[in-house]
C-alpha positions in Angstrom: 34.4 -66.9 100.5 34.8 -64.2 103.1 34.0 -65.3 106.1 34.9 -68.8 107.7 31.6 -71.3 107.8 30.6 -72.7 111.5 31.5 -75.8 110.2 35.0 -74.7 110.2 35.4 -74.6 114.0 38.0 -76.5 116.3 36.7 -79.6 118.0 38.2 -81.6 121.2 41.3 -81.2 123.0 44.6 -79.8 121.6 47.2 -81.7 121.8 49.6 -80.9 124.9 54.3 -81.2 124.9 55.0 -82.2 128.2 58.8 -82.5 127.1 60.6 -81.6 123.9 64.3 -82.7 122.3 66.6 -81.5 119.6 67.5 -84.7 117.9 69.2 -83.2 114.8 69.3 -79.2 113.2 70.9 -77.8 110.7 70.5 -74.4 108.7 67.3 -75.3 107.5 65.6 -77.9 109.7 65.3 -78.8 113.1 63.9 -82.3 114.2 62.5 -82.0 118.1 61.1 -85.5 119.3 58.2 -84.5 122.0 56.9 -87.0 125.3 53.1 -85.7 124.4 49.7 -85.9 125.3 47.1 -87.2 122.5 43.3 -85.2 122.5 42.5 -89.3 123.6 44.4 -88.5 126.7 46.9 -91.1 126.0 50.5 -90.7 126.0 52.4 -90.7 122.7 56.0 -90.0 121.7 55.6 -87.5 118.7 58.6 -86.2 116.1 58.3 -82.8 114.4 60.3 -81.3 111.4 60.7 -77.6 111.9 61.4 -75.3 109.0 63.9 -72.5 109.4 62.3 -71.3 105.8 58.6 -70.5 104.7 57.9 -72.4 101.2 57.6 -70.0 98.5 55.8 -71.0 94.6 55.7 -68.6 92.4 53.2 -69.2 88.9 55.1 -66.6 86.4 52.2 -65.6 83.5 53.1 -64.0 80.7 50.3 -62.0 78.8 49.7 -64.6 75.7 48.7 -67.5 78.5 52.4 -69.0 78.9 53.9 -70.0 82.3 58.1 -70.7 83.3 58.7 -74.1 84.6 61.7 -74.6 85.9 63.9 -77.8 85.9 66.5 -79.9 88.2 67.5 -83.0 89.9 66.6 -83.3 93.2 68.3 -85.1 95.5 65.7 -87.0 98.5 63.7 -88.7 95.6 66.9 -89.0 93.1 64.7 -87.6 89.9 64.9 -85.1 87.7 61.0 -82.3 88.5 59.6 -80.5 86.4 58.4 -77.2 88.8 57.0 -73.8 89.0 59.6 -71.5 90.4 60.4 -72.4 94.3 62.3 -71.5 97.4 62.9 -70.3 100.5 61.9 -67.7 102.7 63.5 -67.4 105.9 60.7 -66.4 109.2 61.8 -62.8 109.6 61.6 -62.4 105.5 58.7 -61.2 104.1 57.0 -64.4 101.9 56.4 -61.8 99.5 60.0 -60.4 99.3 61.1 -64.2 99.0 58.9 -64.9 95.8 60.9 -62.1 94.6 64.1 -63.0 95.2 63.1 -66.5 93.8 61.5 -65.6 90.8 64.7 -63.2 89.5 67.4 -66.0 90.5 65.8 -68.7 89.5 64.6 -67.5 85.6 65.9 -64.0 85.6 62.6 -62.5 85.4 61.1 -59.9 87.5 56.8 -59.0 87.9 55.0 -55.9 87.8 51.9 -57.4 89.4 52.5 -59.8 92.8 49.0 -61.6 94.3 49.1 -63.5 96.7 46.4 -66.9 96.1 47.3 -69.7 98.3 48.4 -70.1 102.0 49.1 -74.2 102.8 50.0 -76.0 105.6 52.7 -79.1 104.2 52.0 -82.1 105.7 50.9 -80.7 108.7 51.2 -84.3 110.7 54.5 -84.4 110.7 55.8 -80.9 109.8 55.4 -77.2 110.7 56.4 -75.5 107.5 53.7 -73.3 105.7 53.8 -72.5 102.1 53.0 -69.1 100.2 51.6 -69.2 96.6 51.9 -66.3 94.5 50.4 -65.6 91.1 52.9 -62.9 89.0 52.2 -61.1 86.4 54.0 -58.5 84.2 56.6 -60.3 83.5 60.2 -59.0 82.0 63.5 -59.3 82.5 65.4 -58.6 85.6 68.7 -56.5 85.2 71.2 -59.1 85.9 69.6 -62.6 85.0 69.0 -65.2 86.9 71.3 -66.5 89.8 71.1 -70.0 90.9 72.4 -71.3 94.4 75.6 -73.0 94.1 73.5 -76.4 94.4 71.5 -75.9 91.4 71.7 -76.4 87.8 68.3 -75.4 86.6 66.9 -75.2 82.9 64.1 -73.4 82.3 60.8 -73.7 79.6 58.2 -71.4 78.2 55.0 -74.0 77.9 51.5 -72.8 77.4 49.6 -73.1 80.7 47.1 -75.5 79.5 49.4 -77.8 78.9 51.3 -78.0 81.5 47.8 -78.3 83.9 47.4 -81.1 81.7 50.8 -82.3 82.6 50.5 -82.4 86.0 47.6 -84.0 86.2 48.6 -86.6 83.7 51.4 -87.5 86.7 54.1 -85.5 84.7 54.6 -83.5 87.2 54.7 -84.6 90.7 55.9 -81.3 92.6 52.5 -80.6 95.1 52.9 -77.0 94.8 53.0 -76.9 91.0 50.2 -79.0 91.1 48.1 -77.1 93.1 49.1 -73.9 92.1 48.5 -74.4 88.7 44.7 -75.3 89.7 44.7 -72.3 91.4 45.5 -70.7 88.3 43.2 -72.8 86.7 40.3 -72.4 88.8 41.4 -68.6 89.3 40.9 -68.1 85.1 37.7 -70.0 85.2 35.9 -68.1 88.2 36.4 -64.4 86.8 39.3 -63.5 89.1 41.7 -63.1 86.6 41.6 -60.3 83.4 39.5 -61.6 80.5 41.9 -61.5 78.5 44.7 -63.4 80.6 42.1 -66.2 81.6 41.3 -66.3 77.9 44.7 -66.8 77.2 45.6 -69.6 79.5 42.5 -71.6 79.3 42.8 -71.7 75.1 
């Protein structure tokens, strides 16, 4: 779709900040509490989580239909996740040079082709960060390997992409941006918007 329906157009009042707090920041969030003003015109007393990072999700496709998942604990949820590639891209980085970066550290693998197929808001009620979804293709390796941060202990698997769709949707996989970026891949391979022979590939 090229061009936005009139459907898609703004409606009522915006909300208004008529005072705004730091109650906590650290490298890579900062929590402001606001004294706002509703679109009702009532007062309300709002908290925001502000990102110092854009989210970054990278689907890696090799040419025979088979994507890298990556694996670790994480800690807010205390389970072990199942996930396309992630990370972070700080706001004067490029999202794009951020997938990079994330996609050589994180599996040691570096793409010819970069496409760029989703741009989300994450829970956009109570937080400000956005999220970049790349599709990459071309894979091989990167000179070096992968790097991890000092946090992470990652494993990584080669799975056809069928199956891990199927996955994820079975409940598998809980990450939201491997779940919707492999049915962006999904619906991508379906619709014509991929290579015949990669949709082929991952929809076998």
């Amino acid at each position: 779709m090229s061009q936005k329906p009139n459907w898609l157009r703004a409606h009522g009042t915006p909300w208004k900040s008529a005072a705004e707090r730091v109650v906590y920041h650290n490298p890579w969030i900062r929590l402001t509490e606001h004294d706002a003003v509703a679109p009702t015109g009532n007062a309300a007393l709002y908290g925001v989580v502000r990102f110092a990072n854009h989210a970054i999700a990278i689907l890696p496709v090799h040419d025979d239909g088979t994507i890298i998942l990556v694996g670790q604990n994480r800690f807010p949820l205390g389970d072990y996740s199942w996930e396309i590639p992630e990370g972070g891209a700080p706001l004067s980085e490029a999202p794009l040079d951020g997938a990079r970066r994330e996609l050589r550290e994180e599996t040691g693998l570096e793409a010819a082709e970069w496409r760029e197929v989703l741009h989300l808001q994450l829970s956009n009620s109570v937080t400000d960060e956005q999220a970049f979804g790349y599709l990459a293709t071309g894979l091989s390796a990167a000179s070096g390997g992968a790097a991890p941060d000092a946090t992470e202990q990652l494993a990584t698997v080669r799975v056809p992409f069928r199956e891990a769709l199927d996955a994820a949707l079975a409940g598998h996989m809980r990450d939201a941006l491997t779940v919707v970026m492999l049915l962006r891949g999904y619906h991508m391979a379906r619709e014509g918007a991929l290579p015949d022979a990669l949709a082929r590939a991952m929809l076998r």
